[in-house]
C-alpha positions as CSV (number, residue, x, y, z in Angstrom):
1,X,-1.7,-137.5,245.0
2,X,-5.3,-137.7,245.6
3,X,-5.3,-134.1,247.4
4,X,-3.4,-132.5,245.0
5,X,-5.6,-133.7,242.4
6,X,-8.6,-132.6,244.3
7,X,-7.2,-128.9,245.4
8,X,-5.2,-128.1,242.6
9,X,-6.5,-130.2,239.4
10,X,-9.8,-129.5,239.4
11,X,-12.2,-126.7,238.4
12,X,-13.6,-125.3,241.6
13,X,-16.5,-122.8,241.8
14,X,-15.2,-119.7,243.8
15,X,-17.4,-117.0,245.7
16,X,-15.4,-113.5,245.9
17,X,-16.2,-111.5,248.8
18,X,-16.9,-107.8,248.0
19,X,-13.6,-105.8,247.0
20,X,-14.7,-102.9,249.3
21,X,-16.5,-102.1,251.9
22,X,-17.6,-98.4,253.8
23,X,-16.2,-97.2,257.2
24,X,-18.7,-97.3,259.7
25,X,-17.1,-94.4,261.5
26,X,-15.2,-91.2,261.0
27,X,-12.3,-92.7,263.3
28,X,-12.4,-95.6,261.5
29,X,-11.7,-94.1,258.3
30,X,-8.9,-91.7,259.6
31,X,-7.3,-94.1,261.2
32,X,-6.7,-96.2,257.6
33,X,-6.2,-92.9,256.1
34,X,-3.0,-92.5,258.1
35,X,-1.7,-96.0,258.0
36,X,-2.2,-96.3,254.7
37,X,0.0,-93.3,253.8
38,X,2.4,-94.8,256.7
39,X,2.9,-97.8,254.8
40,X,2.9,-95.8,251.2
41,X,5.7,-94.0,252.8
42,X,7.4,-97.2,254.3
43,X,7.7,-98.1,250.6
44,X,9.0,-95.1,249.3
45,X,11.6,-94.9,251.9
46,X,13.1,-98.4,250.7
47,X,12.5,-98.0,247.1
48,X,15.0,-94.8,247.5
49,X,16.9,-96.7,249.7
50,X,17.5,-99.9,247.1
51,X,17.5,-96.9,244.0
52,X,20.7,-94.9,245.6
53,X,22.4,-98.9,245.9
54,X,21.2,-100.3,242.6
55,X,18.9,-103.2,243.0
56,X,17.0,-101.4,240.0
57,X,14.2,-104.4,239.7
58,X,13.1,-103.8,243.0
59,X,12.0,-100.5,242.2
60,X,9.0,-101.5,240.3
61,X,7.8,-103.7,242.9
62,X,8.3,-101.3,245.9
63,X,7.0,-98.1,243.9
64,X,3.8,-100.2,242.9
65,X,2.9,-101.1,246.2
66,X,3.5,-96.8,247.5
67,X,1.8,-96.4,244.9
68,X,-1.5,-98.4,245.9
69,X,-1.3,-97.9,248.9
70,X,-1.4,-93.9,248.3
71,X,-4.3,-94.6,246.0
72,X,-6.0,-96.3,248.6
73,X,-5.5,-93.9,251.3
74,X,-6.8,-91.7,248.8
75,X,-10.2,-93.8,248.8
76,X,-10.1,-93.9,252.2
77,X,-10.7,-90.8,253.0
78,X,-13.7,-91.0,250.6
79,X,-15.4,-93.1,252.8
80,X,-14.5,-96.5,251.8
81,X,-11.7,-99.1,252.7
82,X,-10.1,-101.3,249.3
83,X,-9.7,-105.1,249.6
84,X,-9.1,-105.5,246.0
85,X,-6.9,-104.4,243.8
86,X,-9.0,-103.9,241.1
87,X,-11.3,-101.5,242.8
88,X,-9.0,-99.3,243.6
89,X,-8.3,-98.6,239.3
90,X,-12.5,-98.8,239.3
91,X,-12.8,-96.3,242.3
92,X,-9.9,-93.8,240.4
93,X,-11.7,-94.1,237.1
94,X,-15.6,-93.5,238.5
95,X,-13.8,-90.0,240.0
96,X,-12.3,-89.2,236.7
97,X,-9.0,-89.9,237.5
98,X,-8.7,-92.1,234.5
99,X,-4.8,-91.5,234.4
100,X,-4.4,-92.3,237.6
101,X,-5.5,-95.4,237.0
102,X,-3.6,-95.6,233.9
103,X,-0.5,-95.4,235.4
104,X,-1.4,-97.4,238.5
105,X,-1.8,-100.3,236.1
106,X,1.0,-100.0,234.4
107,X,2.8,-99.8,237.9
108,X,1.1,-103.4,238.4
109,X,2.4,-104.7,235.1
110,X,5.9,-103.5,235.2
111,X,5.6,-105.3,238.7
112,X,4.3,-108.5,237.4
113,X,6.9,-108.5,234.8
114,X,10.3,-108.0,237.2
115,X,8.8,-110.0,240.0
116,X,8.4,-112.9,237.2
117,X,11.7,-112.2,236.1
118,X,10.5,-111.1,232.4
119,X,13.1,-108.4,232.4
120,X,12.9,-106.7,228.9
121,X,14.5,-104.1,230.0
122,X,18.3,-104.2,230.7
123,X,18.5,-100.7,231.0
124,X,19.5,-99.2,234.5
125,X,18.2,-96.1,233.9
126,X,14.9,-97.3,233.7
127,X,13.7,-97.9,237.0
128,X,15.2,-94.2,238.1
129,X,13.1,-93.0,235.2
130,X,10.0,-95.1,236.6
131,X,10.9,-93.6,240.0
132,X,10.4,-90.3,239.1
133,X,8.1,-89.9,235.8
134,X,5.8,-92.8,237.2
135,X,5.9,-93.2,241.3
136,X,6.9,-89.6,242.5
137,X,4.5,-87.9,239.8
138,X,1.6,-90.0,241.0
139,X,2.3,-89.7,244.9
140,X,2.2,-86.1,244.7
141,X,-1.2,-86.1,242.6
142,X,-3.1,-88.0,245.1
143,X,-1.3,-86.5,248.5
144,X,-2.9,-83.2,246.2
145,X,-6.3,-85.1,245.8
146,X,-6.2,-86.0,249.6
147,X,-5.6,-82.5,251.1
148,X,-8.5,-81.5,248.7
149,X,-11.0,-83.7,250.8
Protein backbone atom coordinates (compact mmCIF):
# COMPACT_ATOMS: atom_id res chain seq x y z
CA UNK A 1 0.00 0.00 0.00
CA UNK A 2 2.82 2.21 0.72
CA UNK A 3 3.43 2.78 -3.18
CA UNK A 4 0.21 3.41 -4.00
CA UNK A 5 -0.18 5.88 -1.39
CA UNK A 6 2.99 7.50 -2.41
CA UNK A 7 2.20 7.51 -6.44
CA UNK A 8 -1.27 7.85 -6.46
CA UNK A 9 -2.45 9.66 -3.01
CA UNK A 10 -0.39 12.34 -2.87
CA UNK A 11 -0.12 15.80 -4.31
CA UNK A 12 2.87 15.82 -6.51
CA UNK A 13 4.45 18.93 -8.22
CA UNK A 14 4.54 18.23 -12.04
CA UNK A 15 6.89 20.09 -14.71
CA UNK A 16 5.06 20.08 -18.29
CA UNK A 17 7.37 20.03 -21.10
CA UNK A 18 6.53 22.54 -23.89
CA UNK A 19 3.33 21.58 -25.99
CA UNK A 20 5.19 22.45 -29.25
CA UNK A 21 8.11 22.76 -30.60
CA UNK A 22 9.59 24.16 -34.39
CA UNK A 23 11.02 21.88 -37.23
CA UNK A 24 14.46 22.35 -37.57
CA UNK A 25 14.26 21.60 -41.23
CA UNK A 26 12.10 21.76 -44.26
CA UNK A 27 12.19 17.87 -44.59
CA UNK A 28 11.48 17.53 -41.25
CA UNK A 29 8.36 19.36 -41.39
CA UNK A 30 7.10 17.73 -44.68
CA UNK A 31 7.65 14.64 -43.62
CA UNK A 32 5.01 15.22 -40.41
CA UNK A 33 2.92 17.06 -42.84
CA UNK A 34 2.32 13.92 -44.73
CA UNK A 35 2.11 11.42 -41.92
CA UNK A 36 -0.05 13.35 -40.15
CA UNK A 37 -2.71 13.53 -42.90
CA UNK A 38 -1.80 9.66 -43.40
CA UNK A 39 -2.98 8.94 -40.10
CA UNK A 40 -6.00 11.64 -40.30
CA UNK A 41 -6.98 9.60 -43.19
CA UNK A 42 -6.29 6.19 -41.40
CA UNK A 43 -9.07 7.50 -39.13
CA UNK A 44 -11.43 8.50 -41.54
CA UNK A 45 -11.24 5.33 -43.45
CA UNK A 46 -12.49 3.35 -40.14
CA UNK A 47 -14.77 5.87 -38.89
CA UNK A 48 -16.72 5.28 -42.40
CA UNK A 49 -15.97 1.85 -42.18
CA UNK A 50 -17.72 1.36 -38.42
CA UNK A 51 -20.52 4.27 -39.72
CA UNK A 52 -21.77 2.05 -42.91
CA UNK A 53 -21.87 -1.12 -39.92
CA UNK A 54 -23.35 0.83 -37.08
CA UNK A 55 -21.05 1.03 -34.15
CA UNK A 56 -22.40 4.79 -33.97
CA UNK A 57 -20.20 5.69 -30.57
CA UNK A 58 -17.23 5.02 -32.18
CA UNK A 59 -17.72 7.70 -34.54
CA UNK A 60 -16.95 10.47 -32.15
CA UNK A 61 -13.81 9.00 -31.03
CA UNK A 62 -12.35 8.12 -34.56
CA UNK A 63 -13.70 11.52 -36.24
CA UNK A 64 -11.94 13.47 -33.17
CA UNK A 65 -8.76 11.95 -33.58
CA UNK A 66 -8.98 12.74 -38.00
CA UNK A 67 -9.88 15.54 -36.96
CA UNK A 68 -6.65 16.51 -34.85
CA UNK A 69 -4.62 15.02 -36.52
CA UNK A 70 -5.73 17.20 -39.77
CA UNK A 71 -5.48 20.18 -37.55
CA UNK A 72 -2.09 19.34 -36.79
CA UNK A 73 -0.84 18.58 -40.08
CA UNK A 74 -2.29 21.89 -40.69
CA UNK A 75 0.31 23.35 -38.05
CA UNK A 76 2.73 21.49 -39.39
CA UNK A 77 3.21 22.91 -42.34
CA UNK A 78 3.33 26.20 -40.43
CA UNK A 79 6.48 25.46 -39.12
CA UNK A 80 5.73 23.82 -35.92
CA UNK A 81 5.11 20.17 -34.67
CA UNK A 82 1.98 19.79 -31.69
CA UNK A 83 2.61 17.67 -28.57
CA UNK A 84 -0.38 18.88 -26.85
CA UNK A 85 -3.62 18.98 -27.37
CA UNK A 86 -4.38 22.12 -26.18
CA UNK A 87 -2.08 23.95 -28.51
CA UNK A 88 -3.33 22.82 -31.36
CA UNK A 89 -7.11 24.86 -30.34
CA UNK A 90 -4.39 27.83 -29.19
CA UNK A 91 -2.41 27.57 -32.57
CA UNK A 92 -6.19 27.62 -34.62
CA UNK A 93 -7.39 30.47 -32.54
CA UNK A 94 -3.91 32.83 -32.75
CA UNK A 95 -4.67 32.33 -36.90
CA UNK A 96 -8.19 33.24 -36.57
CA UNK A 97 -9.57 30.14 -37.06
CA UNK A 98 -11.58 30.55 -33.93
CA UNK A 99 -14.31 28.06 -35.33
CA UNK A 100 -12.08 25.67 -36.04
CA UNK A 101 -11.26 25.44 -32.78
CA UNK A 102 -14.75 25.57 -31.81
CA UNK A 103 -15.60 22.65 -33.29
CA UNK A 104 -12.39 20.76 -32.66
CA UNK A 105 -13.35 21.07 -29.02
CA UNK A 106 -16.55 20.05 -29.22
CA UNK A 107 -15.07 16.96 -31.25
CA UNK A 108 -12.96 16.34 -27.91
CA UNK A 109 -16.01 16.61 -25.72
CA UNK A 110 -18.47 14.47 -27.58
CA UNK A 111 -15.33 12.12 -27.41
CA UNK A 112 -14.83 12.36 -23.76
CA UNK A 113 -18.44 11.75 -23.32
CA UNK A 114 -18.91 8.25 -25.47
CA UNK A 115 -15.55 7.04 -24.50
CA UNK A 116 -16.80 7.47 -20.77
CA UNK A 117 -19.92 5.92 -21.63
CA UNK A 118 -22.04 9.26 -20.84
CA UNK A 119 -24.23 8.49 -23.77
CA UNK A 120 -27.01 11.33 -23.78
CA UNK A 121 -27.67 10.67 -26.84
CA UNK A 122 -29.57 7.51 -28.01
CA UNK A 123 -30.19 8.72 -31.25
CA UNK A 124 -28.43 6.82 -34.21
CA UNK A 125 -28.65 9.42 -36.38
CA UNK A 126 -26.51 11.45 -34.48
CA UNK A 127 -23.09 10.33 -35.06
CA UNK A 128 -23.94 10.33 -39.11
CA UNK A 129 -24.99 13.85 -38.52
CA UNK A 130 -21.54 14.48 -36.49
CA UNK A 131 -19.89 12.65 -39.41
CA UNK A 132 -20.83 15.03 -41.80
CA UNK A 133 -21.84 18.51 -40.28
CA UNK A 134 -18.84 18.24 -37.83
CA UNK A 135 -15.77 15.79 -39.21
CA UNK A 136 -16.20 16.08 -43.04
CA UNK A 137 -16.95 19.94 -42.88
CA UNK A 138 -13.77 20.58 -40.89
CA UNK A 139 -11.44 18.09 -42.95
CA UNK A 140 -12.17 19.87 -45.94
CA UNK A 141 -11.47 23.46 -44.31
CA UNK A 142 -8.08 22.68 -43.26
CA UNK A 143 -7.02 20.34 -46.40
CA UNK A 144 -8.35 24.08 -47.97
CA UNK A 145 -6.06 25.96 -45.35
CA UNK A 146 -3.08 23.46 -46.16
CA UNK A 147 -3.02 23.80 -49.99
CA UNK A 148 -3.14 27.60 -49.20
CA UNK A 149 0.46 27.38 -47.57
Amino acid sequence: MDKFEDECLKEKTITKPAGAKKFSTEAEKNNKVHLLVSNSDYFLNDLEFVLQNGFSSLIYILGFYAMEHRANAFIAKNGFEIKDHTCTKIFLSNLGKKELATMLQKAADQRTNHYRMNLDDKNPNSAKEFYEKTVKKFVEEIDRLIKEE
